[in-house]
LOGU-159808 format. One record per residue: x, y, z of N, C-alpha, C in turn; residue in three letters. Coordinates in pm, whole numbers, plus 32768, in hexadecimal, padded with zeros to 4 digits. Each point is the difference from the previous one (the first is absolute). Layout:
! residues N
XYZXYZXYZALA
...
This chain:
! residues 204
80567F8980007FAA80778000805880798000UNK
7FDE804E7FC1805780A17FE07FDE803D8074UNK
803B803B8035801C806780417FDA80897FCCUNK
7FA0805E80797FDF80687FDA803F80798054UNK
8032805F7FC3804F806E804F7F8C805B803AUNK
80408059803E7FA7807D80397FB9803E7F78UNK
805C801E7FCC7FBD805D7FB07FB07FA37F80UNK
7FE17F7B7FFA7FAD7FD57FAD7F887FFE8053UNK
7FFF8000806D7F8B7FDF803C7FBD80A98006UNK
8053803780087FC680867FE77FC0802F7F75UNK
80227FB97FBA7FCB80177F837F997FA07FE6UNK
7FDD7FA9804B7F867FA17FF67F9E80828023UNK
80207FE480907FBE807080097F9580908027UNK
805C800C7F797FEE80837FDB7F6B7FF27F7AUNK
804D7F607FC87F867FF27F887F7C7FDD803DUNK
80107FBF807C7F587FD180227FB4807A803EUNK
803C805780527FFC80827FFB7F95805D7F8AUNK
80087FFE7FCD800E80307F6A7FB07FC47FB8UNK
7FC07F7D7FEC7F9E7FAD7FEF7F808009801BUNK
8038800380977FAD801B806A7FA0807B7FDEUNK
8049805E80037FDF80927FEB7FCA7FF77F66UNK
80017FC17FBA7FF380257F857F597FB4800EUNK
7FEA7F76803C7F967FC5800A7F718033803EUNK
8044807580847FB8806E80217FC3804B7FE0UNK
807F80297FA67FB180687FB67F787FF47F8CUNK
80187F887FC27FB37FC97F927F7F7FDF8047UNK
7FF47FCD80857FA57FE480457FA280738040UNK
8058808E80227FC38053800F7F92803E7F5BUNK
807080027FB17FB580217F6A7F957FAA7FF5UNK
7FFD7F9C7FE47F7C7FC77FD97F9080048081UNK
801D802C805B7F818006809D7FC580807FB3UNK
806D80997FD67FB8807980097FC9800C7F5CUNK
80147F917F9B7FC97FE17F847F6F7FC18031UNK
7FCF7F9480617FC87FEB802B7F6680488016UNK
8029808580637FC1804980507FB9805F7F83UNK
806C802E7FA17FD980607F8C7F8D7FA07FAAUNK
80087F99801F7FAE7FA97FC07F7A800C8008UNK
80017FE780AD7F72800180487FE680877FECUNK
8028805E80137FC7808B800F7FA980147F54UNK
801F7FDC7F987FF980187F877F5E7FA87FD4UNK
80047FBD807B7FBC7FAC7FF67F468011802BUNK
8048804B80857FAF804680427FD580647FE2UNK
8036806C7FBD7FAB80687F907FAA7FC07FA4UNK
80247FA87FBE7FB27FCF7F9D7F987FEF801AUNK
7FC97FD380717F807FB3803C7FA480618031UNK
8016808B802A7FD0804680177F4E80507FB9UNK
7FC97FD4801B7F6180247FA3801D80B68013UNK
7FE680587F5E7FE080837FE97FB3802F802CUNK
7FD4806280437F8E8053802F7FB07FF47F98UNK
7F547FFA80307F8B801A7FA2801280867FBAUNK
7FFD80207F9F7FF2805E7F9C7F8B805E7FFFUNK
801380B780277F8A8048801F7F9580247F81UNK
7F7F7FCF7FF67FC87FF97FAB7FF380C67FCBUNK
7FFF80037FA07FEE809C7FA37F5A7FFF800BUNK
7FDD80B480347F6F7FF98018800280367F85UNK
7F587FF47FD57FD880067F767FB580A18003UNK
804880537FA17FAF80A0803A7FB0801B7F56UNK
7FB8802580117F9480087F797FDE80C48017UNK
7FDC80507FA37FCA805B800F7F8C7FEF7F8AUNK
7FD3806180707F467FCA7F707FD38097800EUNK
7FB080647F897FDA80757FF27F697FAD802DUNK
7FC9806C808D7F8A7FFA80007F9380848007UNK
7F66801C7FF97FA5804A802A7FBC8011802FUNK
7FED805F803C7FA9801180A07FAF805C7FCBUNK
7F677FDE800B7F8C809A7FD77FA880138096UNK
801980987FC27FBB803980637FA280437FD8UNK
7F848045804E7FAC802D800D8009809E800DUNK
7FC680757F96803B80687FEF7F5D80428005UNK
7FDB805980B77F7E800F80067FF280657FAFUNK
7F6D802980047FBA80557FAC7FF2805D801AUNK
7FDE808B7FF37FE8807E803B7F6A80337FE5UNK
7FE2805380637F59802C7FDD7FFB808D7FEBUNK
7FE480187FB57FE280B17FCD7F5A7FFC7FC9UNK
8016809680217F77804D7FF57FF2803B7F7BUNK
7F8C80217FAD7FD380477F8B7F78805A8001UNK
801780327FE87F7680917FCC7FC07FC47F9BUNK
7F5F7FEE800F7FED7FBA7FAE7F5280987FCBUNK
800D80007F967FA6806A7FF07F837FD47FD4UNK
800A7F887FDE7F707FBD7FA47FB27FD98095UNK
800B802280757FC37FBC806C7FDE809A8038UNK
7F9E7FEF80687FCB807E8062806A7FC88059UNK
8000807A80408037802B80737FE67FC68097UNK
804B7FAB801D7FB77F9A809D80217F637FB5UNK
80147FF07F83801A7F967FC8809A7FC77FFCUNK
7FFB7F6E802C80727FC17FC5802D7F5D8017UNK
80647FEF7FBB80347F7A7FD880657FAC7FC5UNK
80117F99801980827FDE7FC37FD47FF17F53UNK
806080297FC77FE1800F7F5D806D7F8F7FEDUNK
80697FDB804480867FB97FE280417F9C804CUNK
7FD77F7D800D80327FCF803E80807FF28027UNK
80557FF98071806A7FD47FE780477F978046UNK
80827FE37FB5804A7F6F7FF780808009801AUNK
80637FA28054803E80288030806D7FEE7F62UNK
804E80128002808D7FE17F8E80437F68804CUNK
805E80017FBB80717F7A800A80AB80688009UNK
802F7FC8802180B080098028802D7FA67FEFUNK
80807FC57FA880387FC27FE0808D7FEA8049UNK
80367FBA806680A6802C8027802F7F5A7FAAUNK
809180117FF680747F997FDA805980038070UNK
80177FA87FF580937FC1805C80377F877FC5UNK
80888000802180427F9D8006800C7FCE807DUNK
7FF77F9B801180267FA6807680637F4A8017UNK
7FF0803B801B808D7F78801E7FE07F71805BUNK
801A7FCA7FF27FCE7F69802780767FB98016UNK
801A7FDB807980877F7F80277FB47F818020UNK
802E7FC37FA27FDF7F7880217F5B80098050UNK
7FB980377F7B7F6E801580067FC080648074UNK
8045805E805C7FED80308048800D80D07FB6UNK
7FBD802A80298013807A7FD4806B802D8062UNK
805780447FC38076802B80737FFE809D7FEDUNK
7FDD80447F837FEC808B7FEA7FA280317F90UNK
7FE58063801E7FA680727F998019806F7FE0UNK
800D800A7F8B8024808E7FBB7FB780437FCDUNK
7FB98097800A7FA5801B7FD3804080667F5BUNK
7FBA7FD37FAD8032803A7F687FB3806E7FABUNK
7F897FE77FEF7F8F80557FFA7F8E7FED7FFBUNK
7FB4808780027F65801580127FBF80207F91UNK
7F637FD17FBB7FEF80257F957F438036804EUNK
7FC2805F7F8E7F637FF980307FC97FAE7F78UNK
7FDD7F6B80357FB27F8D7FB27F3880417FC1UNK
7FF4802B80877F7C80157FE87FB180948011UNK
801880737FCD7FE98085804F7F77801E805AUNK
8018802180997F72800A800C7F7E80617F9BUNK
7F937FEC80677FAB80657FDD7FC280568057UNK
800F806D7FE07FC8803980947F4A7FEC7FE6UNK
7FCD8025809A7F90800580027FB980977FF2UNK
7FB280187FEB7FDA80727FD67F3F802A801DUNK
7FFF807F80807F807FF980077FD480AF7FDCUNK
7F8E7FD37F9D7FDF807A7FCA7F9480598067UNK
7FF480807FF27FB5805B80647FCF805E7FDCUNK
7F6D7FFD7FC87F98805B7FB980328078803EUNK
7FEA808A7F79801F805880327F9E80717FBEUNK
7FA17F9B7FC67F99805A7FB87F7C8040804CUNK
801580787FC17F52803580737FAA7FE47FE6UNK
7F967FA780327F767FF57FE47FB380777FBFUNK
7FAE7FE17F9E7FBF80A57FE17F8B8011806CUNK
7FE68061801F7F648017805D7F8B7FC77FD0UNK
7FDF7FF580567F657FC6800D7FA7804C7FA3UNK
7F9B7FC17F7B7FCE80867FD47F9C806D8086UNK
7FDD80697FD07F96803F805A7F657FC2800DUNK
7FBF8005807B7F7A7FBC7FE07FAB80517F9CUNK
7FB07FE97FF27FA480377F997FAF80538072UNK
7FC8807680197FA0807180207F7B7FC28029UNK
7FBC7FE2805F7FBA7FD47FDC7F7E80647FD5UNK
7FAB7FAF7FB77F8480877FD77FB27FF8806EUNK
7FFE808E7FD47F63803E805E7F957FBA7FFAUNK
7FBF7FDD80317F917FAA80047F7D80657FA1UNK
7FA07FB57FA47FC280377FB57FBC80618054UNK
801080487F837F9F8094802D8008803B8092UNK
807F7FEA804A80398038807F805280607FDFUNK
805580007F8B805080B87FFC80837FD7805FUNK
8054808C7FF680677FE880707FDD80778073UNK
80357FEB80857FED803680588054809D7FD9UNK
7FC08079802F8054807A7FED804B802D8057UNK
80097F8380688072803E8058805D7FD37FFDUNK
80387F9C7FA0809680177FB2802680137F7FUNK
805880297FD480337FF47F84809F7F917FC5UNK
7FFD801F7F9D80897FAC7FBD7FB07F897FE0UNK
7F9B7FCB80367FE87F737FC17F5F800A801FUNK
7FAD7FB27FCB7F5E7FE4801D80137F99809DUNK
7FD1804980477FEC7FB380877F5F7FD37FFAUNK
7FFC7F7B7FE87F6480207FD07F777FE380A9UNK
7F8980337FE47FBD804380647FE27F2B8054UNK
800A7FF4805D7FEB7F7D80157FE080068077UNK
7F987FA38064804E7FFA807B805F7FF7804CUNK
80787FD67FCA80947FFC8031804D800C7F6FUNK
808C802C8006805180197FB3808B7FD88026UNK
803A7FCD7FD380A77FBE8024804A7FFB7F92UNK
806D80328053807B7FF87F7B80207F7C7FD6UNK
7FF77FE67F8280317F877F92809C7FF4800FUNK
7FFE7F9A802980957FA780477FD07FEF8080UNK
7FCE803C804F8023803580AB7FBF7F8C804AUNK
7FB77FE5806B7FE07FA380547F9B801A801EUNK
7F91806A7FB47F89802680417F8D7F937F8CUNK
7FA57FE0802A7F9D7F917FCF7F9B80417F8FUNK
7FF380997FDD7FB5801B7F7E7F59803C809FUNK
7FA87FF17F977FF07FC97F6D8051804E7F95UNK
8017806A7FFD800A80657F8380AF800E8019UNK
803F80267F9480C5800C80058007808B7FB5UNK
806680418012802A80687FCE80B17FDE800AUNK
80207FFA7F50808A80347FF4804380617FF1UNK
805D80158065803480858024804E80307F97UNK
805F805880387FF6806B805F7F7F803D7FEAUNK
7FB38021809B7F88805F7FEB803580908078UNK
7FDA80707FB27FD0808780647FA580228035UNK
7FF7800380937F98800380327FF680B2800EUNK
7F78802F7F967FD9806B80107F95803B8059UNK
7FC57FC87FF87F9D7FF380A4801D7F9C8075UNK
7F697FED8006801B7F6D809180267F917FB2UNK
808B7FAE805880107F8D7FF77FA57FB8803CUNK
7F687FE77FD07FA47F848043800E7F9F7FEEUNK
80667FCC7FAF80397F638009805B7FE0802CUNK
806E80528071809F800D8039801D7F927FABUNK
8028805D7F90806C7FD47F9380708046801FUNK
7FFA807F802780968034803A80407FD78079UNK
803C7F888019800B7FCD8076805B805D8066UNK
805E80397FA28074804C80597FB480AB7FF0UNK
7FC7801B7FC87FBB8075801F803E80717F94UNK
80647FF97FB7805D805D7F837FAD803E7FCCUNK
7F7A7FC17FB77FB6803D7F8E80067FA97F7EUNK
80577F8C80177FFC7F9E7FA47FD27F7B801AUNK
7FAE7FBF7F907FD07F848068800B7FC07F75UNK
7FF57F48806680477FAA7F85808D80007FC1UNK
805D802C8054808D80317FCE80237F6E7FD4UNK
């Protein structure tokens, strides 16, 4: 058997040494090849968040009518007497037209824009007419006559007061028999107080 000196045995070793270390190391490499493994692994598997659905926005032109009231005025109306009146004109209200845009999310109205106004329907006013014509007068009564072969009394003049047992002014409230239309002057006796206020004129 050979014989080994100091310094071969030092050089043994030095190589197992070195082996050693080298086997380490390779052993450390493939553990932290390993680990990069699993980790790569473990991302993969991971499920993506649900995805936020896009709301659905629509705009639509719409119209809104409204109700546009009526007004009432007055007219002079001359073909009518005076104390008279009426509606000649009915009236009706109009229409108003508005637009908008409005907006809709995911079927919900979310806004309104107002765009414009139109008049669809014009009212009408109402209209009441108001006689303004004068009645003409009443004609005058007719005189009445003297009763046959009675004459007129000579104690007035301006009209035939004719001779009767009673005499009353025509219009007035007295019952006859006999009427006298005035104006009469009483030139003598008033024997029928036809002059009620006493002037000298009767039947005014």
């Amino acid at each position: 058997m050979a014989r080994v000196g100091v310094k071969g045995w030092a050089a043994i070793g030095l190589g197992a040494a070195l082996v050693l270390g080298m086997g380490i190391a390779a052993n450390a490499s493939n553990h932290g090849s390993r680990q990069i493994s699993a980790r790569e692994t473990s991302e993969t598997v991971v499920a993506s968040p649900t995805p936020t659905p896009t709301p659905v926005v629509e705009v639509r032109t719409e119209t809104q009518d409204e109700p546009i009231p009526f007004a009432a005025q007055s007219a002079n109306d001359a073909n009518h007497d005076v104390g008279w009146s009426g509606v000649t004109t009915v009236g009706q209200n109009g229409v108003k037209t508005k637009t908008f845009h409005v907006t809709y999310t995911d079927g919900v109205e979310t806004s309104r824009e107002f765009v414009s106004e139109a008049v669809t329907t014009a009212p009408v006013d109402q209209v009441t007419s108001i006689g303004t014509r004068q009645p003409p007068p009443p004609p005058p009564a007719a005189a009445p006559q003297a009763p046959a072969g009675g004459g007129c009394d000579p104690n007035y003049s301006g009209a035939c007061v004719p001779i009767a047992s009673d005499v009353d002014c025509a219009g007035g409230s007295g019952n006859g028999p006999a009427y006298v239309q005035g104006p009469v002057t009483v030139i003598g006796t008033d024997i029928y107080d036809l002059d009620r206020d006493g002037d000298g004129v009767a039947c005014e």
